[in-house]
C-alpha positions in Angstrom: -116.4 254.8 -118.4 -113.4 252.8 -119.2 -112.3 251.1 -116.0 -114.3 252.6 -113.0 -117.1 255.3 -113.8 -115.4 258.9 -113.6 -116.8 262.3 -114.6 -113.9 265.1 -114.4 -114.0 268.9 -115.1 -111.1 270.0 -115.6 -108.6 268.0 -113.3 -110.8 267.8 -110.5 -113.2 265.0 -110.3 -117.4 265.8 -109.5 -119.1 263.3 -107.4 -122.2 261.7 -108.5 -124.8 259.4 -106.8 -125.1 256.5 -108.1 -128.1 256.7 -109.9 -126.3 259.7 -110.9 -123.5 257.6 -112.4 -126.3 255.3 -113.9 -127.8 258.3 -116.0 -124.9 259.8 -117.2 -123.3 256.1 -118.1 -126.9 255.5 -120.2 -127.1 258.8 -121.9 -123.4 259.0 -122.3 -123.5 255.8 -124.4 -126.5 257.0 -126.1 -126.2 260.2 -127.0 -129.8 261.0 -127.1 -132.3 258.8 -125.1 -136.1 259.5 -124.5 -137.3 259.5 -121.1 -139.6 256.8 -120.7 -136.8 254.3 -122.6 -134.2 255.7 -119.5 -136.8 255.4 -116.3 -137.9 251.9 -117.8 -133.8 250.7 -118.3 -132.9 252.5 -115.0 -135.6 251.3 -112.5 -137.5 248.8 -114.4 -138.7 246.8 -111.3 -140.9 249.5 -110.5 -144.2 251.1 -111.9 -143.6 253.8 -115.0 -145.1 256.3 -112.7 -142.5 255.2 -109.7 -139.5 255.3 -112.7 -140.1 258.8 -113.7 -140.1 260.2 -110.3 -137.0 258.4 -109.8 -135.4 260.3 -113.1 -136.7 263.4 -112.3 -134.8 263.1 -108.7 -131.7 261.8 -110.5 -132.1 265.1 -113.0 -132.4 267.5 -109.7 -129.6 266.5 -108.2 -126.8 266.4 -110.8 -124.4 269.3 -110.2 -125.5 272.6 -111.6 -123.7 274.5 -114.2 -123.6 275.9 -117.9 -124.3 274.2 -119.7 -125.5 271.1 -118.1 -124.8 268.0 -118.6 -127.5 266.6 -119.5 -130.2 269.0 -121.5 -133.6 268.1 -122.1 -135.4 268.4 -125.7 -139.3 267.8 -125.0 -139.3 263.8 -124.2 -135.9 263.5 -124.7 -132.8 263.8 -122.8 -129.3 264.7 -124.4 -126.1 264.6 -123.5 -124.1 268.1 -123.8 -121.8 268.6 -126.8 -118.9 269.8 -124.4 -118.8 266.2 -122.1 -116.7 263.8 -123.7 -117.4 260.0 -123.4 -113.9 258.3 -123.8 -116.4 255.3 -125.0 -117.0 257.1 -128.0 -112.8 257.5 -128.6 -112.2 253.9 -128.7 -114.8 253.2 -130.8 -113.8 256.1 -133.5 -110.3 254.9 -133.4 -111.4 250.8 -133.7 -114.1 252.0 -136.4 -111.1 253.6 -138.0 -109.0 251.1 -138.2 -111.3 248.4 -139.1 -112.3 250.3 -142.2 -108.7 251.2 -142.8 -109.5 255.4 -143.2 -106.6 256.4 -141.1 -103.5 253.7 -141.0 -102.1 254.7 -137.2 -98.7 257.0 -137.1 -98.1 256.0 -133.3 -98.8 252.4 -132.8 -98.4 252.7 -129.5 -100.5 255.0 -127.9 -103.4 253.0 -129.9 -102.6 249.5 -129.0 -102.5 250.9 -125.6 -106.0 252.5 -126.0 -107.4 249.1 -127.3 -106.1 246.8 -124.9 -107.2 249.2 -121.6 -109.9 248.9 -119.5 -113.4 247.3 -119.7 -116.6 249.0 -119.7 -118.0 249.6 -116.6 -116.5 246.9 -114.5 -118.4 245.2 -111.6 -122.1 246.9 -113.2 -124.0 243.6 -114.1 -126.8 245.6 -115.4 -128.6 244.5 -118.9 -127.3 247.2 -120.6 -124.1 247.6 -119.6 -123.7 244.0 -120.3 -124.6 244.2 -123.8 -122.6 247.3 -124.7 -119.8 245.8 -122.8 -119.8 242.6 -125.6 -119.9 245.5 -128.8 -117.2 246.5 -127.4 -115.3 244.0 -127.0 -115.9 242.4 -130.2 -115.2 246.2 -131.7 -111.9 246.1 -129.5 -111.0 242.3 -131.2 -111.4 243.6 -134.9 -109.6 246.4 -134.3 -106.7 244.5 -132.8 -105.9 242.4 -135.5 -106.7 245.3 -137.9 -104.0 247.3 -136.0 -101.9 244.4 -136.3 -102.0 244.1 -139.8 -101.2 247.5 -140.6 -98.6 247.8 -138.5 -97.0 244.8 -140.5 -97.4 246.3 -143.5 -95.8 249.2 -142.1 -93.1 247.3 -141.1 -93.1 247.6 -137.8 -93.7 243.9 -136.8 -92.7 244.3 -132.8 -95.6 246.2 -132.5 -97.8 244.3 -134.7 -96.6 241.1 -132.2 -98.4 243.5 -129.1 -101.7 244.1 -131.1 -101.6 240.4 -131.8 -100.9 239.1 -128.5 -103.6 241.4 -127.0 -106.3 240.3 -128.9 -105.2 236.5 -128.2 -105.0 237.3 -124.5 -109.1 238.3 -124.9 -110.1 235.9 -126.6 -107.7 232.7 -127.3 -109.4 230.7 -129.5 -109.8 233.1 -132.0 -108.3 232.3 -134.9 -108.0 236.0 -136.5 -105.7 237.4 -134.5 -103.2 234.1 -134.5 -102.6 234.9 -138.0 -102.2 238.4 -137.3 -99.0 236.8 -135.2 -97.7 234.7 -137.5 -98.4 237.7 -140.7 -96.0 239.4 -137.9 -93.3 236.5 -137.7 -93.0 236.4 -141.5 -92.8 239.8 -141.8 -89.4 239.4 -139.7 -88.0 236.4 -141.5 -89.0 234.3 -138.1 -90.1 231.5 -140.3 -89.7 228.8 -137.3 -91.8 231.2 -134.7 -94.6 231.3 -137.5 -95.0 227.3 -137.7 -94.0 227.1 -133.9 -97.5 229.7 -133.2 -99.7 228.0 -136.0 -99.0 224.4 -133.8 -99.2 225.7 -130.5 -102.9 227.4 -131.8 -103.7 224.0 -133.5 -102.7 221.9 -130.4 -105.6 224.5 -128.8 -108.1 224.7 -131.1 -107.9 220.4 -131.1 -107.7 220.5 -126.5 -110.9 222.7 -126.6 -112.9 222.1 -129.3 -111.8 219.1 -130.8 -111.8 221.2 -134.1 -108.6 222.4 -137.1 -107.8 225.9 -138.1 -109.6 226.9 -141.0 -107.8 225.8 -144.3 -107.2 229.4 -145.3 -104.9 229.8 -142.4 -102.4 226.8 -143.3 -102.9 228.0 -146.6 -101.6 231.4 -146.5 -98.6 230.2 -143.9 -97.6 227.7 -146.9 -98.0 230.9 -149.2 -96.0 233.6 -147.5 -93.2 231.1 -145.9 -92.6 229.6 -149.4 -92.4 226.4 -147.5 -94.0 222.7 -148.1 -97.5 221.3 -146.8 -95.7 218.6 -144.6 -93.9 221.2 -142.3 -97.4 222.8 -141.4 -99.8 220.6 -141.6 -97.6 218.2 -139.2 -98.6 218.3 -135.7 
């Protein structure tokens, strides 16, 4: 569900209406979903009884097979252990990171898993809206933790890439500016740190009128050893 909707068995893709597409993204996400919540997200314009027969259809006509991909438990429908919701990847990995369980070994094939597609493009829908934000915001954290760690691993090139990702989606957030200049430091690029931390400032004053937060000139004074005139000047 990252980038357009696709459901593949195997290497061959299955075609799916779309209310199809609709149900499996919603139960995909969930996990577990009772009926009456699904008909009422899924067709909520239209009377419960109206809703139901809609999910029922939608049910009939997903491909066949063993077992199937969705199963139903009384009220409730479930998604199948064996289909695998690449949703559900990202946000192990991001939930990893964040809480610092598993520092990553290859850098790279995260940062490129965090910084991929959105959710569902183009599907204005509620509830793909608000799942779209969690992600983002789980994407963000995980970004500057990624960052982070991979200075501390001392790899700051591709701490720079984490950093720079999360600043492309979002820019005025101030977390993962200090994840790039933590990643300048780490290099001895004492002149790109100040150089970032006034280009963010100049910013943060063009939109919002505001100053980074005192911690951040703080610990750029700390870890470059240098003066309070160098960074605080604009």
């Amino acid at each position: 569900m990252l980038g357009q909707f696709r459901l593949e068995f195997g290497s061959e893709a299955v075609e799916l209406c779309r209310n199809g597409q609709r149900m499996m993204a919603f139960v995909g996400l969930r996990g577990r979903v009772s009926r009456t919540v699904l008909a009422g997200t899924l067709w909520p314009e239209v009377s419960e009884e109206h809703a139901r027969g809609s999910l029922r259809t939608t049910l009939w006509k997903l491909p066949r097979g063993e077992p199937p991909l969705i199963r139903c438990c009384g009220d409730d429908l479930v998604i199948t252990a064996t289909v695998r919701v690449d949703v559900h990847t990202l946000a192990e990995t991001a939930l990893s990171l964040i809480q610092e369980c598993d520092p990553p070994l290859n850098g790279g094939p995260t940062l490129a898993m965090l910084s991929g597609e959105d959710l569902l493009p183009g599907w204005d829908e509620d509830w793909v809206l608000l799942e779209r934000e969690r992600l983002r915001q789980l994407r963000l954290h995980a970004l500057d933790a990624l960052a982070e760690t991979l200075t501390r691993q001392g790899r700051p090139a591709l701490a720079l890439e984490a950093a720079w990702a999360s600043v492309r989606s979002e820019p005025l957030r101030e977390s993962a500016h200090r994840a790039a200049v933590s990643a300048h430091l780490a290099e001895g690029n004492l002149a790109e740190a100040v150089r970032h931390y006034h280009a963010f400032r100049r910013l943060l004053h063009e939109e919002l009128g505001v100053e980074p937060s005192p911690a951040f000139a703080r610990m750029l004074r700390l870890r470059a050893g240098t003066d309070d005139a160098r960074i605080t000047r604009g």
